[in-house]
Backbone bond lengths (Angstrom), bond angles and torsions (degrees), N, CA, C in turn:
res aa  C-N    CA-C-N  psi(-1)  N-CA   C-N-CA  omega(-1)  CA-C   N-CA-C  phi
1 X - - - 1.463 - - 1.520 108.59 -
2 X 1.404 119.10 140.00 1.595 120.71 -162.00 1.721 103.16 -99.83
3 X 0.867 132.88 130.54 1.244 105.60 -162.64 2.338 83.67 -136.83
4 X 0.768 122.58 18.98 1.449 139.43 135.56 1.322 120.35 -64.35
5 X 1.480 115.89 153.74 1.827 130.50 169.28 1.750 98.03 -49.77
6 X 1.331 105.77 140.01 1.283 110.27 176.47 1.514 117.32 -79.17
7 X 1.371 109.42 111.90 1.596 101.83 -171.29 1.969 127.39 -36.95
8 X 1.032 105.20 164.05 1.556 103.10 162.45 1.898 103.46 -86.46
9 X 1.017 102.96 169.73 1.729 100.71 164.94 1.792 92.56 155.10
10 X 1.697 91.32 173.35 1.545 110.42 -148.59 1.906 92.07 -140.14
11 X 1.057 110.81 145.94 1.350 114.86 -160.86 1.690 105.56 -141.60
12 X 1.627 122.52 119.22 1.699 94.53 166.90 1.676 96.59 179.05
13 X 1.356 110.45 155.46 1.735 111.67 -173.71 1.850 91.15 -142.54
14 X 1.558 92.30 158.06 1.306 118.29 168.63 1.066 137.90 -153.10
15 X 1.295 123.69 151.12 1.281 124.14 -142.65 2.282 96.41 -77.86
16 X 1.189 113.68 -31.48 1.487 111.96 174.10 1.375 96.63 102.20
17 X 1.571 106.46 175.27 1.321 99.82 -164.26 1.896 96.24 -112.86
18 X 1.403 117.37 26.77 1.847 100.70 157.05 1.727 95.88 -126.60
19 X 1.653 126.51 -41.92 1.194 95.71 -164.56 2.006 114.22 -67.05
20 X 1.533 99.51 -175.95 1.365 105.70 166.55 1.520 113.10 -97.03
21 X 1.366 106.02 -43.87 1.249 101.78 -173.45 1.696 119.09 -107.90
22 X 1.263 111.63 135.40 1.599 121.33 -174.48 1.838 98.52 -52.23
23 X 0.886 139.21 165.31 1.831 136.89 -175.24 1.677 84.41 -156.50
24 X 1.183 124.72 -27.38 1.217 104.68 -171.85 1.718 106.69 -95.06
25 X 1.834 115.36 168.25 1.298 114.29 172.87 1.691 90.87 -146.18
26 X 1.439 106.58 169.24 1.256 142.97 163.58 1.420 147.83 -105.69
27 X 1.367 136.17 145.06 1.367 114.57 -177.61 2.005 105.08 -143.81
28 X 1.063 113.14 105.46 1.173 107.11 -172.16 2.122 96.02 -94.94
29 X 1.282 112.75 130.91 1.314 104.84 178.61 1.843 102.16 -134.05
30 X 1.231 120.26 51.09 1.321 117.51 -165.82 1.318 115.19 -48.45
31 X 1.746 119.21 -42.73 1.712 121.82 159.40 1.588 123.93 -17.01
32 X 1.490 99.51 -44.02 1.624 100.79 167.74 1.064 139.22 -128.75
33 X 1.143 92.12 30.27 1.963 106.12 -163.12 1.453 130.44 58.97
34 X 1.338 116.12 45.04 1.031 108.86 -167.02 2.057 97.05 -144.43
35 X 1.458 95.30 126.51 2.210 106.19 175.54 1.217 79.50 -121.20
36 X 1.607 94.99 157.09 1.375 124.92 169.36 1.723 118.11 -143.87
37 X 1.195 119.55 136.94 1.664 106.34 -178.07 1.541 102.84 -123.40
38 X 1.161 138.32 133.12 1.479 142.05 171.35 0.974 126.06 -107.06
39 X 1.113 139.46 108.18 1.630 138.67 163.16 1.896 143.72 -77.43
40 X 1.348 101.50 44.89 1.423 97.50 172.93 1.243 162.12 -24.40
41 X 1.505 129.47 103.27 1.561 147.44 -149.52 1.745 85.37 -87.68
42 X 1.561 88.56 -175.99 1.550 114.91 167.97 1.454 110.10 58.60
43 X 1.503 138.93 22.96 1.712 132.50 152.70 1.400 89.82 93.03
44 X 1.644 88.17 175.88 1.410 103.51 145.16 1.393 166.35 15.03
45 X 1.298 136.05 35.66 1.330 138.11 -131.67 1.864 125.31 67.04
46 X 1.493 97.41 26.84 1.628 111.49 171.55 1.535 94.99 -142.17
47 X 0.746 116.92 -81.66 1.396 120.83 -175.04 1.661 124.06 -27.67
48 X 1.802 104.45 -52.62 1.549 113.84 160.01 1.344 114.33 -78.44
49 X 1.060 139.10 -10.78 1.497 133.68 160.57 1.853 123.92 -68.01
50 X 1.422 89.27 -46.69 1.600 95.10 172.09 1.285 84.08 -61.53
51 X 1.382 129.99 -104.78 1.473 112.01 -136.35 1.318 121.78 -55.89
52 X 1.138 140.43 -17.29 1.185 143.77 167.43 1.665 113.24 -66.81
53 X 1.474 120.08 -14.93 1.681 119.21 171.39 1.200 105.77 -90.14
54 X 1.541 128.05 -7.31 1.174 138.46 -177.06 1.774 99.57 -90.05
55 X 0.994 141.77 -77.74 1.798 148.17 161.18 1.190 100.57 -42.78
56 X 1.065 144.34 11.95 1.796 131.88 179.77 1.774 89.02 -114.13
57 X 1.698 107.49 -48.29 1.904 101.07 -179.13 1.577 116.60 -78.03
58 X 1.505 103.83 -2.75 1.461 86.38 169.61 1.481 105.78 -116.11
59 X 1.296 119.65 -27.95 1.524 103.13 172.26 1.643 127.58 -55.41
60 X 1.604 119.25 5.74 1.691 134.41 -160.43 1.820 62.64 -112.72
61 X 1.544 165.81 -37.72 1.516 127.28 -129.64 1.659 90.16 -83.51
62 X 1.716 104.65 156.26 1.411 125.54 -167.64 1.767 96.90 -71.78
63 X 1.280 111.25 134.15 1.760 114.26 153.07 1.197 133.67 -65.40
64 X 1.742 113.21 -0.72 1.584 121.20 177.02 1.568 118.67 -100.56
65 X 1.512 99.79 12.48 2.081 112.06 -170.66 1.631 83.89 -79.96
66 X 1.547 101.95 161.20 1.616 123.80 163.26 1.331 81.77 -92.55
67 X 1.853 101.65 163.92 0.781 112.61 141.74 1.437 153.75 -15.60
68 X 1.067 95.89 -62.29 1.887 106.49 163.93 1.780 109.03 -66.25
69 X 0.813 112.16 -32.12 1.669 111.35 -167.92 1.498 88.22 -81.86
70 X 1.472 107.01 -48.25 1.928 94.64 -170.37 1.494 131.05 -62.43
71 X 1.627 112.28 -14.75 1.102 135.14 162.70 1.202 111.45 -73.05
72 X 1.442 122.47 -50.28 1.679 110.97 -158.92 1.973 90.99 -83.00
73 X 1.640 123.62 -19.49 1.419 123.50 161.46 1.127 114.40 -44.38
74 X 1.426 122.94 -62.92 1.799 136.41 -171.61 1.956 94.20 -55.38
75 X 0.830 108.35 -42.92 1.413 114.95 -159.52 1.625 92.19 -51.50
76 X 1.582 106.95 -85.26 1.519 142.48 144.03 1.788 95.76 16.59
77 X 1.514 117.92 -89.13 0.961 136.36 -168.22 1.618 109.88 -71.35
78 X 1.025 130.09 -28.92 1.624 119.30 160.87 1.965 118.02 -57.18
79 X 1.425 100.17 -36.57 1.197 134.32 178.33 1.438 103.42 -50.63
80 X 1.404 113.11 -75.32 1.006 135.60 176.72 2.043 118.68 -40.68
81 X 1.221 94.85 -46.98 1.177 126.29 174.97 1.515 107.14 -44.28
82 X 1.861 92.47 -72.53 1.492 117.93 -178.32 2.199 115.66 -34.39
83 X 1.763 95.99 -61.39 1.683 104.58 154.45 0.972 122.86 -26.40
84 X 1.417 120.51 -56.75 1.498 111.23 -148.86 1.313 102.90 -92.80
85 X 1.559 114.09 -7.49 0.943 113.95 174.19 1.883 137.12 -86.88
86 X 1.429 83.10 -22.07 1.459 120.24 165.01 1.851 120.16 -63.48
87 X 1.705 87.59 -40.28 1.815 92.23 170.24 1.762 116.72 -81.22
88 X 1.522 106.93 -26.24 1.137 80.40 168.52 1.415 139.13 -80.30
89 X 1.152 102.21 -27.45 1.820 133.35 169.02 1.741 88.82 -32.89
90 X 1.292 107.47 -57.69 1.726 105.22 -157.70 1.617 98.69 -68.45
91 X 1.038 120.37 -49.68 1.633 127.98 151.51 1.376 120.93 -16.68
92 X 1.001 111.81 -50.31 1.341 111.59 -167.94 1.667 102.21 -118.96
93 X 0.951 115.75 43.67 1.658 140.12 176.60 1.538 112.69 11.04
94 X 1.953 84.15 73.93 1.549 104.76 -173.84 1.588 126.32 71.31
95 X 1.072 117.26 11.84 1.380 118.97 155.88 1.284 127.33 -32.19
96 X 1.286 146.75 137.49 1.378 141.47 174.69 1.197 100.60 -81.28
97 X 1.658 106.09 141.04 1.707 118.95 178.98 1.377 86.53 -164.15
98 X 1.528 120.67 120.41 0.946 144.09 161.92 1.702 125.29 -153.90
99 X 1.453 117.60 167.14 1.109 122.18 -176.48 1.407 97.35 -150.06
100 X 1.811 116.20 163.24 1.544 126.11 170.03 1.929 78.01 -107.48
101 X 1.351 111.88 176.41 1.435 147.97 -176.55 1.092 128.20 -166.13
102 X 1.284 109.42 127.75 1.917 123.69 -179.07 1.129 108.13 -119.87
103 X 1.331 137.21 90.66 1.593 135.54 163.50 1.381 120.16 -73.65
104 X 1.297 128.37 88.54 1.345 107.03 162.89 1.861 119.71 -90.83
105 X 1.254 113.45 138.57 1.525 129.31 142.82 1.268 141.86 -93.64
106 X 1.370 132.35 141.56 1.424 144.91 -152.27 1.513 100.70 -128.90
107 X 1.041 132.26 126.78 1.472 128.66 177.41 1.761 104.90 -132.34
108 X 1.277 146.21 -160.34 1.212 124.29 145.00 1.456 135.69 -81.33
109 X 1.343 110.21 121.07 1.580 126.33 179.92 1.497 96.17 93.73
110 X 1.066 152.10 -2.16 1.504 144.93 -134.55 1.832 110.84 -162.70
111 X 1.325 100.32 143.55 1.800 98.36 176.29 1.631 93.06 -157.42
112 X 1.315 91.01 152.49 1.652 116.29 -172.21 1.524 106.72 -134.87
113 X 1.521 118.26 139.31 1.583 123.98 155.32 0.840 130.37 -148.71
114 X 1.493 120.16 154.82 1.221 127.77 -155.92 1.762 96.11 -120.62
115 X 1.944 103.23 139.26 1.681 78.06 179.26 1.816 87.17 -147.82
116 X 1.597 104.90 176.32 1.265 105.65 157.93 1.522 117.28 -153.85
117 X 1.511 134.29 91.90 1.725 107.45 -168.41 1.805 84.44 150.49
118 X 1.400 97.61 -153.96 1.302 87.95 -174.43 1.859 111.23 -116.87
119 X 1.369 94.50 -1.91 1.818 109.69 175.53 1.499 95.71 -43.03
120 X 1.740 100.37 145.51 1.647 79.41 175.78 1.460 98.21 -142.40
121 X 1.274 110.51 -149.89 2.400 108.84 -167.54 1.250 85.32 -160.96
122 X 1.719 115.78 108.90 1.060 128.03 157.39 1.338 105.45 -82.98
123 X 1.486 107.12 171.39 1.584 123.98 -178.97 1.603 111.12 -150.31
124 X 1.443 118.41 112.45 1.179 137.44 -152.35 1.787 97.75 -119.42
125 X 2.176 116.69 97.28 0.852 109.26 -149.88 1.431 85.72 -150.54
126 X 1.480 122.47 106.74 1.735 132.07 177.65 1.248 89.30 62.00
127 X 1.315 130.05 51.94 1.642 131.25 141.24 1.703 100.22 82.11
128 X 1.038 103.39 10.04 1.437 93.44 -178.59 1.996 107.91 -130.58
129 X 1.794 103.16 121.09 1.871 99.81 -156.37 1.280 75.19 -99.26
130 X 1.843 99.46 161.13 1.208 130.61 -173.32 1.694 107.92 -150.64
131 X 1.297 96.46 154.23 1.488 106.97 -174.54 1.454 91.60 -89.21
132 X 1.159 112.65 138.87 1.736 122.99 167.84 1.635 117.07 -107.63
133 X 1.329 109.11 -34.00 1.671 113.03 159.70 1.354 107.08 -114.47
134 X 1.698 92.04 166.66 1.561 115.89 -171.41 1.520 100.34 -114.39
135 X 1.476 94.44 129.62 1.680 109.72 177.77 1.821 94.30 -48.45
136 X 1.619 85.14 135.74 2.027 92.89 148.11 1.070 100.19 -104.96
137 X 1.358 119.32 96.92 1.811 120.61 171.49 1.466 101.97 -117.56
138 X 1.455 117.17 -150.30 1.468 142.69 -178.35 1.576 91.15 -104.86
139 X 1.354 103.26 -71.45 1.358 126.65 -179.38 1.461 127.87 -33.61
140 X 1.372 96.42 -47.56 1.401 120.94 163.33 1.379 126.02 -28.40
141 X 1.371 92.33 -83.10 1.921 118.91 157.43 1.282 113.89 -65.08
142 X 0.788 144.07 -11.27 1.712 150.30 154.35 1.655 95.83 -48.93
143 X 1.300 118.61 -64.91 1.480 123.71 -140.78 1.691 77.69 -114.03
144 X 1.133 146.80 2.83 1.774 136.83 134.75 1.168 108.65 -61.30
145 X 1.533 156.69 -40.49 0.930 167.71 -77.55 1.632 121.90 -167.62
146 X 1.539 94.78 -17.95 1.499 103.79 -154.68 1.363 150.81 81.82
147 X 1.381 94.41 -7.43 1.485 86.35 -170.02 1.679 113.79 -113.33
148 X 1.216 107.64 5.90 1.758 124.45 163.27 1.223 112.17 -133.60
149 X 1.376 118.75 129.07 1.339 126.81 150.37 1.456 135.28 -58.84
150 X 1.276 132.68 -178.29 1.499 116.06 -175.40 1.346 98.59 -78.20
151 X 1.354 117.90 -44.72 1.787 129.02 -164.41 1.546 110.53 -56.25
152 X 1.645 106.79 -43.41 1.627 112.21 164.28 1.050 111.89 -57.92
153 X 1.483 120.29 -65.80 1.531 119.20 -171.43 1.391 126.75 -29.91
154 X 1.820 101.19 -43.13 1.841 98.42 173.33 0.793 138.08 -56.37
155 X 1.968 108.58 -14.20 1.351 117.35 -166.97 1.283 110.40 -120.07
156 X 1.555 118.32 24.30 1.709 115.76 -160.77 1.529 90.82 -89.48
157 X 1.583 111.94 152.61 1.170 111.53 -179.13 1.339 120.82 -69.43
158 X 1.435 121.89 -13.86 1.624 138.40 -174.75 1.624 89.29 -112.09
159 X 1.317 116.29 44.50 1.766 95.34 177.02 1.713 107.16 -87.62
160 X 1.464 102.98 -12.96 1.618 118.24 162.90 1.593 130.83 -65.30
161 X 1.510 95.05 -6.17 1.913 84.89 -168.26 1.827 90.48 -100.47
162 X 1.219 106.59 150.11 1.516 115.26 -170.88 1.596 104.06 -126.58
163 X 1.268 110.76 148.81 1.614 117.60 -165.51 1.635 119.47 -69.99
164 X 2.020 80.96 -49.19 1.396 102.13 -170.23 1.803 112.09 -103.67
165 X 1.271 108.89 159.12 1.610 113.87 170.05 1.456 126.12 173.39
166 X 1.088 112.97 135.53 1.054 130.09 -172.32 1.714 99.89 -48.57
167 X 1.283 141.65 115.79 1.417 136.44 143.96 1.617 93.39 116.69
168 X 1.155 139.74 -27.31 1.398 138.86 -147.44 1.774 99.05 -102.73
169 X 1.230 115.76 5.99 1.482 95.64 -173.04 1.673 89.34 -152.89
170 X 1.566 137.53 169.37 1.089 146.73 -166.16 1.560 106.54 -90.54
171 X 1.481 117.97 -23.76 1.715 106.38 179.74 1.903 89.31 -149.91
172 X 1.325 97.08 111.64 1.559 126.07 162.75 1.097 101.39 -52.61
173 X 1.414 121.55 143.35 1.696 147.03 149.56 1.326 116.34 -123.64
174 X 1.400 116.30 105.88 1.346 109.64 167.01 1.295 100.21 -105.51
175 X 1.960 117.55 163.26 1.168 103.03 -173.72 1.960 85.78 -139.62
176 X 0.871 93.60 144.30 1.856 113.20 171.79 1.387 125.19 -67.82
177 X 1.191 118.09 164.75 1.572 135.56 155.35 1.517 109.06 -161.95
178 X 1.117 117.13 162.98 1.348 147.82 -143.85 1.324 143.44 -142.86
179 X 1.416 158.18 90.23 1.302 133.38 -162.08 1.630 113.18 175.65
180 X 1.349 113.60 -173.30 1.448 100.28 -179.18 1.523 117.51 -123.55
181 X 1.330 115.47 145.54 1.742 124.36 179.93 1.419 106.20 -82.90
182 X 1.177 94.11 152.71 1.468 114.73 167.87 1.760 114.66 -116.28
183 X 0.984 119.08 155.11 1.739 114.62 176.63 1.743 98.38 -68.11
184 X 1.635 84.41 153.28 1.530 100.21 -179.46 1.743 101.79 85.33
185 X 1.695 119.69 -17.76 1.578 99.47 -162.21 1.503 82.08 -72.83
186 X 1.811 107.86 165.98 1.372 125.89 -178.93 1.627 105.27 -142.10
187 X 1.463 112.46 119.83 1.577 123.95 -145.95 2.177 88.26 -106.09
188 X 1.149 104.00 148.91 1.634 104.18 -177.27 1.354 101.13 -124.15
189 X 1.397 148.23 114.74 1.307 138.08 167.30 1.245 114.63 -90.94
190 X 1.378 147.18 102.26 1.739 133.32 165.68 1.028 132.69 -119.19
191 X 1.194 128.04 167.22 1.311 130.93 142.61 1.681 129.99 -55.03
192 X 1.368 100.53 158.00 2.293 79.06 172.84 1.312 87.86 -115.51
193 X 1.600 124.13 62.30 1.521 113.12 110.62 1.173 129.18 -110.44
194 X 2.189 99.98 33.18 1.104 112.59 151.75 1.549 119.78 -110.38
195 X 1.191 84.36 -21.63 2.124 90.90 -173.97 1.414 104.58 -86.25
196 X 1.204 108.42 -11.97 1.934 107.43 -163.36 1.665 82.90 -82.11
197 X 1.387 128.09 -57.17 1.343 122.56 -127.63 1.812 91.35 -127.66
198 X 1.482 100.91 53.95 1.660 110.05 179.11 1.386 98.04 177.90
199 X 1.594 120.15 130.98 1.799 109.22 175.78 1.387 98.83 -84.47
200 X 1.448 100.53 174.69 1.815 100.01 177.69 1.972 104.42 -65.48
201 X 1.165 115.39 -45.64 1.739 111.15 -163.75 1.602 89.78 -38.21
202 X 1.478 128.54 -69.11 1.160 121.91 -149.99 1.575 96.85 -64.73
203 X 1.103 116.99 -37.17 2.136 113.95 -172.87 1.408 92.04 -52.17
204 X 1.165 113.95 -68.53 1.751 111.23 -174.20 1.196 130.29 -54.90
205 X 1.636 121.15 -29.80 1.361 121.22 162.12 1.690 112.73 -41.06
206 X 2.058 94.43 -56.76 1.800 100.66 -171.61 1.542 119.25 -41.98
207 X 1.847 99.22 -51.88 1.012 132.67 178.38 1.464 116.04 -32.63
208 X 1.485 95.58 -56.54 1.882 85.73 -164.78 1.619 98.82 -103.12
209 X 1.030 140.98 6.51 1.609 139.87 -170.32 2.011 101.76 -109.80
210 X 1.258 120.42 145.34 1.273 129.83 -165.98 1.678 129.06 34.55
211 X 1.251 110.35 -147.82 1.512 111.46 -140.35 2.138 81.13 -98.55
212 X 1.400 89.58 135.56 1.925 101.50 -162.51 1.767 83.24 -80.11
213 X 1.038 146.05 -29.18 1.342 125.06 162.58 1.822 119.78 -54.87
214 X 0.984 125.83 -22.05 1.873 110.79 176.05 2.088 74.10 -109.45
215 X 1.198 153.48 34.37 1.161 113.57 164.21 2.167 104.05 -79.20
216 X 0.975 139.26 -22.94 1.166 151.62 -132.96 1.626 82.70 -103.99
217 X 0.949 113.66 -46.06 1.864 97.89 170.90 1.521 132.89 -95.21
218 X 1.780 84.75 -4.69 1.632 87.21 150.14 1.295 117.45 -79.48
219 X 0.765 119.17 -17.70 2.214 115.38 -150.31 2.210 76.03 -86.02
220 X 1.340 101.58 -61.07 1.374 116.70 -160.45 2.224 91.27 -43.30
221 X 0.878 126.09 -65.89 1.362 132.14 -162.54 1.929 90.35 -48.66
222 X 1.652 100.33 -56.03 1.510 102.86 -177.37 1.628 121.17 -45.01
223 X 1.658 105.36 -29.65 1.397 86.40 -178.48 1.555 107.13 -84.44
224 X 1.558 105.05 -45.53 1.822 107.45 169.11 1.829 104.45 -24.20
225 X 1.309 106.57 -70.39 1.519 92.46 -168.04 1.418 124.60 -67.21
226 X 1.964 125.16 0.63 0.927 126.92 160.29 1.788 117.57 -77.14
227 X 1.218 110.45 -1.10 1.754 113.03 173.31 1.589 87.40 131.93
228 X 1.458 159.69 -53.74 1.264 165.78 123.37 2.076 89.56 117.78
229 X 1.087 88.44 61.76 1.725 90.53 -166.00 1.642 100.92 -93.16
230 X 1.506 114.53 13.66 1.294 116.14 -170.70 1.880 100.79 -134.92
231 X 1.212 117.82 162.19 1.655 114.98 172.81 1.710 92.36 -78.65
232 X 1.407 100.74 124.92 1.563 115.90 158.26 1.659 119.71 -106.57
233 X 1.594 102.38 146.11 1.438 112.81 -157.06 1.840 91.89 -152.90
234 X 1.285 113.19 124.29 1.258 129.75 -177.63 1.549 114.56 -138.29
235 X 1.355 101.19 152.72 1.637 111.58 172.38 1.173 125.21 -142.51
236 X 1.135 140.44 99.79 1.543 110.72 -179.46 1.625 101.83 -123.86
237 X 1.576 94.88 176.25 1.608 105.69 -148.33 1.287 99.13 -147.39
238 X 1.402 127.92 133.96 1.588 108.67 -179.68 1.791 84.63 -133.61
239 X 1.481 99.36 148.02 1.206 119.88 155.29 1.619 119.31 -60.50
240 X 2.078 109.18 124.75 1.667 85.03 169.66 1.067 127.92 -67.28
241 X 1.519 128.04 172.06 1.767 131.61 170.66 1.685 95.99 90.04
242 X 0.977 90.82 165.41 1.636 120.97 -155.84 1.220 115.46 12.58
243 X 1.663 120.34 -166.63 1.341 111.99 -147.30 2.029 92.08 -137.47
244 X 1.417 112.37 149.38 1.518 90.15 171.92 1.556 116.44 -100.48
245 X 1.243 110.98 -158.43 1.454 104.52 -157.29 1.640 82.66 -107.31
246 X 1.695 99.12 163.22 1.625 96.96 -154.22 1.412 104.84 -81.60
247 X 1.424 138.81 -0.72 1.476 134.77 -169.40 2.025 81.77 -135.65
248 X 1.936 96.51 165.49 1.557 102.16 164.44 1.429 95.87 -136.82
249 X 1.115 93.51 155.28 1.680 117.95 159.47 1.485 136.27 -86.02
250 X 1.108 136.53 92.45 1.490 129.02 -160.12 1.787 108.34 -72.12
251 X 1.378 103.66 137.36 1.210 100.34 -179.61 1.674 93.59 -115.95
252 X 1.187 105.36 118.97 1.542 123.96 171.74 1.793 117.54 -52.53
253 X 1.125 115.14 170.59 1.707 107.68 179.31 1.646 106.43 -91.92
254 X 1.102 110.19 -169.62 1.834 82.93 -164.90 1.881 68.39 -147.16
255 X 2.036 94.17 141.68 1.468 93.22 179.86 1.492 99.32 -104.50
256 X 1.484 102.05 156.82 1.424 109.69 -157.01 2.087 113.10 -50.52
257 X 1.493 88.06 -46.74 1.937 84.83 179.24 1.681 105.21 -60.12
258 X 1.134 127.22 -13.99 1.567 100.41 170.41 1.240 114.53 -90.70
259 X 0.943 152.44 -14.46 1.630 159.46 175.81 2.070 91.43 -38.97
260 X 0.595 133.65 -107.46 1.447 113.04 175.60 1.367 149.45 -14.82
261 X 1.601 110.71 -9.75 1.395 110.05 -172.94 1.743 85.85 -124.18
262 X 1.588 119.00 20.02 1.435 112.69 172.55 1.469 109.11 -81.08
263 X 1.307 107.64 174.69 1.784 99.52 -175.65 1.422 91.91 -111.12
264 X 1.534 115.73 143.66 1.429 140.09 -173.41 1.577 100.97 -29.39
265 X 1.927 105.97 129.93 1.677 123.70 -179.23 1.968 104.15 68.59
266 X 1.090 121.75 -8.66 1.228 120.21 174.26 1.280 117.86 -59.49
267 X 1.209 133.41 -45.99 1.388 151.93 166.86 1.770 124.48 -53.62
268 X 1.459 100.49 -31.57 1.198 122.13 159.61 1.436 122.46 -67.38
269 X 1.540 125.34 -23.34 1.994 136.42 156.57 1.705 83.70 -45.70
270 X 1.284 103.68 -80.33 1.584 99.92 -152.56 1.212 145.28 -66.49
271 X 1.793 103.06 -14.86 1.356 102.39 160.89 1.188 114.34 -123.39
272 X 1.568 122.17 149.63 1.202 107.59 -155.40 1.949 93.45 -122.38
273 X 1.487 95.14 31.34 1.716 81.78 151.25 1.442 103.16 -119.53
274 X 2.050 120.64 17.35 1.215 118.54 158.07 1.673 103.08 -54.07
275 X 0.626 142.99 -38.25 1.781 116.65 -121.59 1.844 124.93 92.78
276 X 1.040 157.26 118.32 1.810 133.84 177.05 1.909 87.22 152.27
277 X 1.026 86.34 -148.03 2.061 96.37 -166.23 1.375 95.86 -61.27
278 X 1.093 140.37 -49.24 1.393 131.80 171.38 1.204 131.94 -33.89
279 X 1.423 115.21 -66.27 1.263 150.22 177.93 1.205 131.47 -68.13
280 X 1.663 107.66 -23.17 1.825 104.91 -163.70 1.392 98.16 -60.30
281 X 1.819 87.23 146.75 0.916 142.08 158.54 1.816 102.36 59.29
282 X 1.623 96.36 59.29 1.841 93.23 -163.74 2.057 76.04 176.50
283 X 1.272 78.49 -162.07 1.982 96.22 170.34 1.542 107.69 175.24
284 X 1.254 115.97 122.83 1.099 95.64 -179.42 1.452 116.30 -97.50
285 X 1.587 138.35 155.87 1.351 125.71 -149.30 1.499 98.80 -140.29
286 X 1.275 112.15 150.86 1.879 136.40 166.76 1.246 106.20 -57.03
287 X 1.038 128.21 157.77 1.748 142.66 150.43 1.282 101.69 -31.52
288 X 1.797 136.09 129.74 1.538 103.73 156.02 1.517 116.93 88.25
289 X 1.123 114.58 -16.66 1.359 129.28 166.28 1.432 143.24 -75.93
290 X 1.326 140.90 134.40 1.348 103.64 -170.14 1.689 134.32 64.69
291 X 1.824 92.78 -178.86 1.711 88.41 158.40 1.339 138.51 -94.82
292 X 1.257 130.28 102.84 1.840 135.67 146.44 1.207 86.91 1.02
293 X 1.422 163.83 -54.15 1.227 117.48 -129.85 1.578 110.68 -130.65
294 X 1.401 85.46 15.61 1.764 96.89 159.43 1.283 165.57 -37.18
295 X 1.130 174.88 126.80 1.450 139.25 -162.46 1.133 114.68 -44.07
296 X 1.383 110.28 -58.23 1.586 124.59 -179.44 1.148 119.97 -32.44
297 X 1.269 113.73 -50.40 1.727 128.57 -177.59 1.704 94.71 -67.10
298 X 1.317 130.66 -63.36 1.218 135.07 -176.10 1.546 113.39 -35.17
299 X 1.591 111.51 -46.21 1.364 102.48 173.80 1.547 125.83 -87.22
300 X 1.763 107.43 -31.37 1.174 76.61 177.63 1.854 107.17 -133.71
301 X 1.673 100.12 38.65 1.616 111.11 171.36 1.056 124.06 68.41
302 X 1.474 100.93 160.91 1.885 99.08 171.03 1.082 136.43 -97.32
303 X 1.368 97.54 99.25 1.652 133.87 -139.92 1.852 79.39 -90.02
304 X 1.240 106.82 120.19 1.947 106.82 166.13 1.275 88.89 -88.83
305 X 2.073 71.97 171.31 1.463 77.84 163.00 1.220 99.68 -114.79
């Protein structure tokens, strides 16, 4: 139960301009603080089903959970999701049915998510956007690893195959983050047939300039006019109170061998269970991370994974 000002925010998906069928779904639940964005694999009556079994188990979670309960619910209900998705697969004698998932929650001062795939939750905070989850790609770990950069990565021919997903594999991993808002922050949920086919400068321009209710059909037109050869699905969400600054700055992901040759707190932009634009004056933290006995944990527990 949200017991904060009910955010403003803007909600909306499309089918793009080559497929036929939409694969992606949405879940706006402002009553409890809780968006969700889904991205559906496997075609045709697989692809929109996964994500749509994914927004059907969380749009049923109760409005009377704390915090902690509504998290370890979302958890629960992705889970849940994951099964049913697993029985039909066997049904349909191994069919692919899968989905990626971005849960974000809002509680007061504080937000949590849960993800799996390559959908991701920017965070747009003193004009400067940041990635808050980490792709489960190929690509991903390619450029953890060393052996791709980010600039390659966009262009790898497998920059489409994703690690993680809801329904596509026998034991789900979702993995968390954590931390606290400030007024004015403005939260982005998508698909990457918004991130693929739009760079961040222009997302963050949309992002931080006018009223965060039409931002969601700006971003959506932005990817259309980047080629929109994928279903795009956006959300954004702004914290009430204060105002952001009228342009943003994209802060890129930072690959692990440069983290040392950054200049002091630099390293802290990019990850935001450093501490830095993400984080002030808070941190947001991994499963397993850190201390249990934090605020964070206090509100919304020690949520495993």
């Amino acid at each position: 139960m949200m017991s904060m000002q009910a955010p403003r925010y803007s909600a909306k998906t499309d089918v793009g301009l080559v497929r036929k069928v939409n694969e992606d779904s949405l879940l706006a639940r402002p009553d409890i603080g809780l968006w969700a964005v889904a991205d559906g694999m496997g075609g045709h009556q697989a692809g929109d089903l996964a994500s749509q079994t994914i927004v059907e188990q969380l749009g049923r979670l109760s409005d009377r959970l704390t915090p902690g309960e509504l998290l370890k619910a979302a958890r629960g209900a992705v889970h849940d999701a994951h099964d049913k998705l697993r029985e039909e697969s066997t049904r349909r004698a191994g069919a692919m049915l899968g989905s990626t998932v971005v849960v974000l929650i809002l509680t007061d001062g504080h937000f949590a998510c849960l993800w799996a795939g390559d959908s991701r939750l920017y965070l747009l905070r003193d004009g400067e956007l940041s990635i808050v989850t980490r792709d489960h790609s190929l690509v991903a770990d390619l450029v953890e690893s060393g052996d791709l950069t980010w600039e390659e990565a966009e262009k790898h021919p497998q920059a489409n195959v994703i690690t993680r997903a809801v329904g596509a594999v026998d034991h789900l991993e979702l993995d968390k983050r954590h931390g606290e808002i400030k007024p004015g922050d403005r939260f982005l949920i998508c698909s990457d047939g918004l991130s693929r086919y739009a760079d961040e400068a222009a997302i963050g321009a949309i992002l931080s300039a006018g009223a965060v209710e039409e931002v969601s059909d700006q971003l959506i037109q932005l990817a259309i006019e980047g080629g929109g050869a994928d279903n795009i699905t956006a959300i954004a969400v702004e914290i009430p109170g204060g105002r952001q600054a009228a342009s943003a700055t994209y802060i890129p992901p930072m690959e692990e061998e440069d983290e040392a040759t950054l200049p002091p707190g630099r390293a802290a932009a990019h990850d935001p269970l450093a501490g830095g634009p993400l984080t002030q004056g808070g941190g947001a933290k991994r499963d397993g991370g850190g201390d249990d006995g934090d605020i964070l944990d206090e509100i919304f527990g020690k949520d495993p994974l």
